[in-house]
C-alpha positions as CSV (number, residue, x, y, z in Angstrom):
1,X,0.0,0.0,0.0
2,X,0.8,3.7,-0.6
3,X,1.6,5.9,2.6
4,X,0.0,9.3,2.6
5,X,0.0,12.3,5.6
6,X,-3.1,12.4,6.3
7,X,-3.1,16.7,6.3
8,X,-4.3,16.7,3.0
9,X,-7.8,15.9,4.7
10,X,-7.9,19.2,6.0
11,X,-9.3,21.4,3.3
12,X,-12.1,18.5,3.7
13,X,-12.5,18.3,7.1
14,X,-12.0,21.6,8.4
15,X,-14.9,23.0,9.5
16,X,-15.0,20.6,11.9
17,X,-11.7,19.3,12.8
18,X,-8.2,21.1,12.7
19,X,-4.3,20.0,12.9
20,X,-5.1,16.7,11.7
21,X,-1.9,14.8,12.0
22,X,-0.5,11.4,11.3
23,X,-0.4,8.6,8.6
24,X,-2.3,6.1,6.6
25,X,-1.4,3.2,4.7
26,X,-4.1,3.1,1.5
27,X,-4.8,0.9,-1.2
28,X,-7.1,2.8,-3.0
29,X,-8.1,2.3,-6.8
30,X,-8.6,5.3,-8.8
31,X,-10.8,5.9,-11.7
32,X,-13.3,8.2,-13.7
33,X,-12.1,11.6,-15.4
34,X,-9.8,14.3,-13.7
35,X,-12.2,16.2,-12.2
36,X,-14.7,13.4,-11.9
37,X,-12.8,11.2,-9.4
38,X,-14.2,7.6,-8.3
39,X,-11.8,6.6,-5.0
40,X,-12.1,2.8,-3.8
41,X,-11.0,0.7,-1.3
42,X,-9.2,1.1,1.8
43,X,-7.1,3.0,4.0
44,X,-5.8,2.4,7.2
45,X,-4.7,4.9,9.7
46,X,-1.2,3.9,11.2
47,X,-1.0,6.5,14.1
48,X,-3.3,9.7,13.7
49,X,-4.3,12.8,15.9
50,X,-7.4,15.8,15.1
51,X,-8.6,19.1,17.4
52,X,-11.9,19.3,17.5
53,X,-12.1,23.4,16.3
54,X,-15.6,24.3,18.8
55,X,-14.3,22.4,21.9
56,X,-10.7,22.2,21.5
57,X,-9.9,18.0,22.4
58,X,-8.0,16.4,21.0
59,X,-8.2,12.6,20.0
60,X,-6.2,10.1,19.0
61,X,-6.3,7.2,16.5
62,X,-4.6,4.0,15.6
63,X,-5.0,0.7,13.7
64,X,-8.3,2.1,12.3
65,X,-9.7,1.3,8.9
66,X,-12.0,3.8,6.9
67,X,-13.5,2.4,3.7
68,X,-13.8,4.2,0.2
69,X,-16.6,3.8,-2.0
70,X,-18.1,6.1,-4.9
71,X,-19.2,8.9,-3.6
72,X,-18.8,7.7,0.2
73,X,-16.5,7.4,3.0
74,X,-17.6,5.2,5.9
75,X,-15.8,5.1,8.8
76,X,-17.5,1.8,10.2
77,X,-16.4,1.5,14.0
78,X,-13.2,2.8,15.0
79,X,-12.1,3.1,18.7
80,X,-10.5,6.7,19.4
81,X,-8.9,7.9,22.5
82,X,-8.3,11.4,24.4
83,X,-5.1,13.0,25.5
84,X,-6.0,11.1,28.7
85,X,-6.8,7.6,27.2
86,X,-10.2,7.4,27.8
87,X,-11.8,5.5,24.7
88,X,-14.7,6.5,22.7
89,X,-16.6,4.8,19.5
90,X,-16.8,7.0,16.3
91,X,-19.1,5.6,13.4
92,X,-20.8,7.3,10.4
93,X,-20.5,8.1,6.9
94,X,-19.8,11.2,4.9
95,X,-20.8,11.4,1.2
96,X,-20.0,13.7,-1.4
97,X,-19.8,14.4,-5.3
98,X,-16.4,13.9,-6.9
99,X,-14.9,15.2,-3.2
100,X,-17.4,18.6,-3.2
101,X,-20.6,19.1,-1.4
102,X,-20.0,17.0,1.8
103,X,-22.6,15.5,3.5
104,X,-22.4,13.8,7.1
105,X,-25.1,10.7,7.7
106,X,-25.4,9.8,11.7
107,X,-21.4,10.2,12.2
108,X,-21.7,9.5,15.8
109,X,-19.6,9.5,18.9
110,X,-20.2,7.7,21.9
111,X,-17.8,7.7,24.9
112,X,-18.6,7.0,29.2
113,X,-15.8,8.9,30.1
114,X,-13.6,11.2,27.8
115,X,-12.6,14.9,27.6
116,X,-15.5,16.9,26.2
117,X,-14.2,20.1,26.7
118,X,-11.1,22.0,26.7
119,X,-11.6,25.5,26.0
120,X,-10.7,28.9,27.2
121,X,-11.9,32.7,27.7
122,X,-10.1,33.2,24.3
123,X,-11.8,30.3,22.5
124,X,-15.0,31.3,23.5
125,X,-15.7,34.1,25.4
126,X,-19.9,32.5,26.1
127,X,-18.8,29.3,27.9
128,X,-15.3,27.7,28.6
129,X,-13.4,25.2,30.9
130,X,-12.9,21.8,31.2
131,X,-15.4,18.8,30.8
132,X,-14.8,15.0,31.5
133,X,-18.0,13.0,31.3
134,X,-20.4,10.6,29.0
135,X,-21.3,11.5,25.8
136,X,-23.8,10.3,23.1
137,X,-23.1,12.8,19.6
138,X,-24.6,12.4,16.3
139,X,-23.3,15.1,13.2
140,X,-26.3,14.7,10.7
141,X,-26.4,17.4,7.1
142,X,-24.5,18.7,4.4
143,X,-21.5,21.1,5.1
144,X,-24.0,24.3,4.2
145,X,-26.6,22.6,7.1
146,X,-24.6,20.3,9.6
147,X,-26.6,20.0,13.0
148,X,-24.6,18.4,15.8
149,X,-26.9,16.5,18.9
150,X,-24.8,16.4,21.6
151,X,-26.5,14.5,24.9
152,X,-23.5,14.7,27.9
153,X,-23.3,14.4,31.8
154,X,-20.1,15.2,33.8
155,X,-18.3,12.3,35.1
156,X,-18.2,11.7,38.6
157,X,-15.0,10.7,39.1
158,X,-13.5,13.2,37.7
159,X,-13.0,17.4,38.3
160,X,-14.9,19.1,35.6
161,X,-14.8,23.0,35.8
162,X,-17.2,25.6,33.8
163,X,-16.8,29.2,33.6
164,X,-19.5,31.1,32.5
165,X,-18.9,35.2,32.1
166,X,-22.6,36.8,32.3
167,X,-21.0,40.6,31.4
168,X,-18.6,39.3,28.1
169,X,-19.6,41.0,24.8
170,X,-23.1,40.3,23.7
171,X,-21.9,41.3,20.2
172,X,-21.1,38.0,18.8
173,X,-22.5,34.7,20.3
174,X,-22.7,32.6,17.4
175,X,-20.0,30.2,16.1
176,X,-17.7,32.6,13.5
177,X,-14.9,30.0,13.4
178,X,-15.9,28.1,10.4
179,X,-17.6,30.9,8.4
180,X,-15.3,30.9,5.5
181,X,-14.0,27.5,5.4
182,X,-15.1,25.5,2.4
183,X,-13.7,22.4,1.6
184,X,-11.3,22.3,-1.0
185,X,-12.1,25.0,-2.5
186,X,-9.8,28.2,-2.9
187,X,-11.0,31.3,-1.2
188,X,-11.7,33.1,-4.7
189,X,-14.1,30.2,-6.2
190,X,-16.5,29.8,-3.3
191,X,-20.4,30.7,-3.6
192,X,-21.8,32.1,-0.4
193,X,-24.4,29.3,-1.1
194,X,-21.0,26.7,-0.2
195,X,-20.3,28.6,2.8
196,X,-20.1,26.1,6.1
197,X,-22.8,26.2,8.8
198,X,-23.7,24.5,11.8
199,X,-25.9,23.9,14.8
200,X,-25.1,22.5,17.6
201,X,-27.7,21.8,20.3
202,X,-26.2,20.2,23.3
203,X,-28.2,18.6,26.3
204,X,-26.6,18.7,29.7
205,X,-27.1,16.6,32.9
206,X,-25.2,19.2,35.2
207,X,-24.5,17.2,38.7
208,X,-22.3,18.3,41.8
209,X,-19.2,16.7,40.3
210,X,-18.8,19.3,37.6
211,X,-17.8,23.2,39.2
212,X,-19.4,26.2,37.7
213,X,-18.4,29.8,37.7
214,X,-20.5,32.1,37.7
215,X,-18.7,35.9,36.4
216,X,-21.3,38.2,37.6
217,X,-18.5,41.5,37.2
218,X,-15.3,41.1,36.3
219,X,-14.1,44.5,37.1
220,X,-14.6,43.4,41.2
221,X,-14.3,39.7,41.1
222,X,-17.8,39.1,42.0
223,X,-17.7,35.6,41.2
224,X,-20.2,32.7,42.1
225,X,-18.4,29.8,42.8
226,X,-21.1,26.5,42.7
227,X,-22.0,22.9,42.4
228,X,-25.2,21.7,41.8
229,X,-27.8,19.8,39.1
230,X,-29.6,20.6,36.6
231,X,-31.3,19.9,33.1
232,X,-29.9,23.0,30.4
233,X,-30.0,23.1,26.5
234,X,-27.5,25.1,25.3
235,X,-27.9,26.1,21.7
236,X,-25.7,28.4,19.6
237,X,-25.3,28.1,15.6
238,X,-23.0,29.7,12.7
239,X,-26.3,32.1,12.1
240,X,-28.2,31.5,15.7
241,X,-26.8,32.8,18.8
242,X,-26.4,31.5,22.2
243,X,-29.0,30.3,23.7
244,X,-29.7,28.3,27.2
245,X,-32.6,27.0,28.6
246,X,-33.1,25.1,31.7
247,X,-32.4,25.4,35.2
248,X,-30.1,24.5,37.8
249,X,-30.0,24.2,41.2
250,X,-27.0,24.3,43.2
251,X,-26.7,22.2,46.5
252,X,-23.2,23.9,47.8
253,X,-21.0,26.8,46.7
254,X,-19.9,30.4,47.5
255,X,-20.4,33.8,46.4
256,X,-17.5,36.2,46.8
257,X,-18.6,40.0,47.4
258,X,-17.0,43.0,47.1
259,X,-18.2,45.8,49.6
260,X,-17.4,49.1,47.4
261,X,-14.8,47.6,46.0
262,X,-12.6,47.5,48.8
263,X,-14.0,44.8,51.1
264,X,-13.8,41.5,49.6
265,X,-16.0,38.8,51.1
266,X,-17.0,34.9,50.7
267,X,-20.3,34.3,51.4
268,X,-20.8,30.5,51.9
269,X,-24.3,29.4,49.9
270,X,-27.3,28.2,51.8
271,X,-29.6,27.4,49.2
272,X,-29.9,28.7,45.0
273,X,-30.9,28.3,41.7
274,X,-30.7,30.2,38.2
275,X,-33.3,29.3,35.3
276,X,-32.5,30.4,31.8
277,X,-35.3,30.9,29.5
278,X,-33.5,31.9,26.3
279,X,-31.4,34.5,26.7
280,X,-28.0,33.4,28.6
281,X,-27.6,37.3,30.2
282,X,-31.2,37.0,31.2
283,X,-30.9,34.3,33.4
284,X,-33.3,34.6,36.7
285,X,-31.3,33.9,40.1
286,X,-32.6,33.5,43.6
287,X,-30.2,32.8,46.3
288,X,-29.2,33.0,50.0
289,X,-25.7,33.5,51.3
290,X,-24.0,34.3,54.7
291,X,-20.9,35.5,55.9
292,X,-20.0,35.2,59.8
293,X,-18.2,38.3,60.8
294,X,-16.5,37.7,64.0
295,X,-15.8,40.2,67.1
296,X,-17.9,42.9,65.2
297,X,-17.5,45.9,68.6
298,X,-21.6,46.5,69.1
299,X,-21.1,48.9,72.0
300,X,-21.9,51.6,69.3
301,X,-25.2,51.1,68.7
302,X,-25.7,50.0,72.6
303,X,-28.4,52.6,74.2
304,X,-26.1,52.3,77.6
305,X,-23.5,50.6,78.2
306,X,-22.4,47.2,79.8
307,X,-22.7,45.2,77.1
308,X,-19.8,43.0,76.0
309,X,-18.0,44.6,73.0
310,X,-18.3,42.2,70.7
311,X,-20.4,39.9,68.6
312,X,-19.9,37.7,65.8
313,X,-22.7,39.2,63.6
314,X,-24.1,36.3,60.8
315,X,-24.6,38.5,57.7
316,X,-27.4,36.9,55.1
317,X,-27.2,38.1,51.6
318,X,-30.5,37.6,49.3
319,X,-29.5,37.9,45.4
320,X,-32.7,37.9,43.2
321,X,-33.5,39.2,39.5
322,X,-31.3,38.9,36.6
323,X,-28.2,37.1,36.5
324,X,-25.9,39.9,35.4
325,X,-27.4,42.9,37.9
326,X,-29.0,40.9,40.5
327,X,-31.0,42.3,43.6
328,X,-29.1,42.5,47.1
329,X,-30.3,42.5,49.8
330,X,-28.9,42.3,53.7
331,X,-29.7,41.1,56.8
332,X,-27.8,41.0,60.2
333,X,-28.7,38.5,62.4
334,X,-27.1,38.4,65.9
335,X,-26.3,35.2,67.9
336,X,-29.2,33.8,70.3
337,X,-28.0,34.6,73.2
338,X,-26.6,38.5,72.5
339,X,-27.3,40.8,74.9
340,X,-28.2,43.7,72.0
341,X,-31.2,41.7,71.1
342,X,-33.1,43.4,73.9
343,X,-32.0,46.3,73.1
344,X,-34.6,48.4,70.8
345,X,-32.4,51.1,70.2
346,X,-29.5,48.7,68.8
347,X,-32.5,46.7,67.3
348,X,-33.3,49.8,65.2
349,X,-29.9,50.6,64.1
350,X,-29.2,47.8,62.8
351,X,-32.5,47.7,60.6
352,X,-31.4,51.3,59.8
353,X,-27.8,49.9,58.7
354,X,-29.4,47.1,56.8
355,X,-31.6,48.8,54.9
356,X,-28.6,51.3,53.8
357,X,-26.5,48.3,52.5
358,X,-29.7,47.4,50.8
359,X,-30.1,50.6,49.1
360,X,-26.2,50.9,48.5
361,X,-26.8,48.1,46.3
């Protein structure tokens, strides 16, 4: 058989895969007319390695066999493998006319454990981090319509980490990465009818062993740190943008708070949840936090004095409304047994306070 690099796939493959490396060993039989090419037979991959462009893994192949007929490549079922080596099962076929007008029928991926996602802030500024977890993908359409079902869920034994920046540009929010790729084709030749599209609607089971970050102002470090669970479609297209839908729930976390600026504060989460109906900046919070400030001196807003000095004072923040310029609000709650609690005057200006911080806010 004849060895080829297998780069020369790129112009092909590239709206969905990038850097393909490696080598195949082919025996292929040519026929048909120079620009009507009929490909044949078999080629098997020796060693190979591909990025996949919208979530940045990368996966590794070896001792796989892809079959060429007329107009069709199938894949059959070939075993790939992360940078990790966790395993998954690719299988699908791609057909097209004389190597043109690509089409992708049920090329699927399925995987219980492998890297999903591997992004950062400058990859996409919507959605980023790291994702380890089950997966159950299907790439269905011609290059001009692909739509890519993605079904995943966070492994459990493994640290997954999300970031998600609610006050990054709203400009953008679709996928702009493979606008002008066509396959093949030299930039000067292509159609805007030819130009590469996709869809990709992902479903995911969110559950406490994937971390999410929540950017609510970059400027202060306002960031809520959780963990939770949680059903959320995330959709976002070549011509559709970002869109999330679901809710989630989280069962443990912290919110750090920045008091003017200055003050910086973790406030350890009771209870929370954020539903997204749509629009990813319009997401709908409702939480409850508290801080503990210890030896807090209360003899100011003592009436008269002998009363101890200090108090640890628990500090309860609500956050409501929208996601990116949520409601706070503050109460003070003093321990059982303080002696200020029978105090009216002290009472009253700590309502007084609170409501201030409220209104601050």
């Amino acid at each position: 058989g004849r060895t080829i690099n297998l780069e020369v796939l790129e112009p092909y493959l590239g709206a969905i895969f990038s850097d393909i490396r490696g080598t195949a060993t082919t025996a292929l039989k040519v026929s048909g007319m120079p620009r009507h090419l009929y490909l044949t037979g078999e080629a098997i991959i020796d060693s190979a390695s591909l990025l996949v462009s919208y979530t940045q893994c990368r996966y590794n192949i070896k001792d796989e066999t892809i079959y060429f007929r007329p107009d069709e490549i199938d894949l059959g079922r070939m075993t790939i493998k992360d940078t990790l080596g966790n395993e998954g099962v690719v299988s699908g076929r791609m057909s097209h006319t004389f190597f043109e007008r690509f089409s992708f029928h049920n090329l699927s991926l399925e995987t219980q454990r492998m890297l999903l996602l591997n992004t950062t802030r400058k990859d996409n500024e919507e959605f980023y981090g790291n994702v380890t977890g089950y997966a159950n993908m299907t790439l269905d359409g011609p290059i001009t319509g692909m739509v890519m079902n993605i079904d995943g869920q966070p492994s459990s034994i493994d640290s997954s980490h999300l970031y998600l920046p609610t006050g990054s540009s709203k400009e953008s929010g679709t996928i702009d990465y493979i606008e002008f790729i066509q396959f093949g084709t030299p930039a000067k030749e292509r159609t805007r009818s030819e130009i590469a599209n996709i869809l990709v609607n992902l479903n995911v089971n969110a559950n406490p062993a994937c971390k999410v970050d929540v950017i609510l102002d970059e400027a202060t470090g306002d960031v809520l740190h959780g963990q939770g669970n949680g059903l959320l479609n995330i959709r976002v297209g070549s011509k559709e943008p970002l869109s999330i839908r679901g809710s989630y729930e989280l069962t443990k976390g912290e919110y750090t708070f920045n008091f003017q600026t200055f003050l910086q504060r973790p406030f350890i989460l009771n209870r929370g949840s954020i539903a997204w109906n749509g629009d990813p900046y319009q997401a709908i919070i409702d939480m409850e936090a508290e801080y503990i400030a210890k030896n807090v001196d209360v003899s100011v807003l003592a009436s008269a004095g002998g009363y101890r000095q200090k108090e640890d004072i628990t500090i309860i923040s609500h956050l409501t409304g929208v996601l990116q310029q949520p409601e706070i609000e503050f109460e003070f709650r003093l321990p059982e047994k303080s002696d200020i609690k029978s105090d009216y005057i002290a009472v009253k200006k700590l309502a007084d306070f609170q409501n201030d911080k409220a209104e601050m806010n």
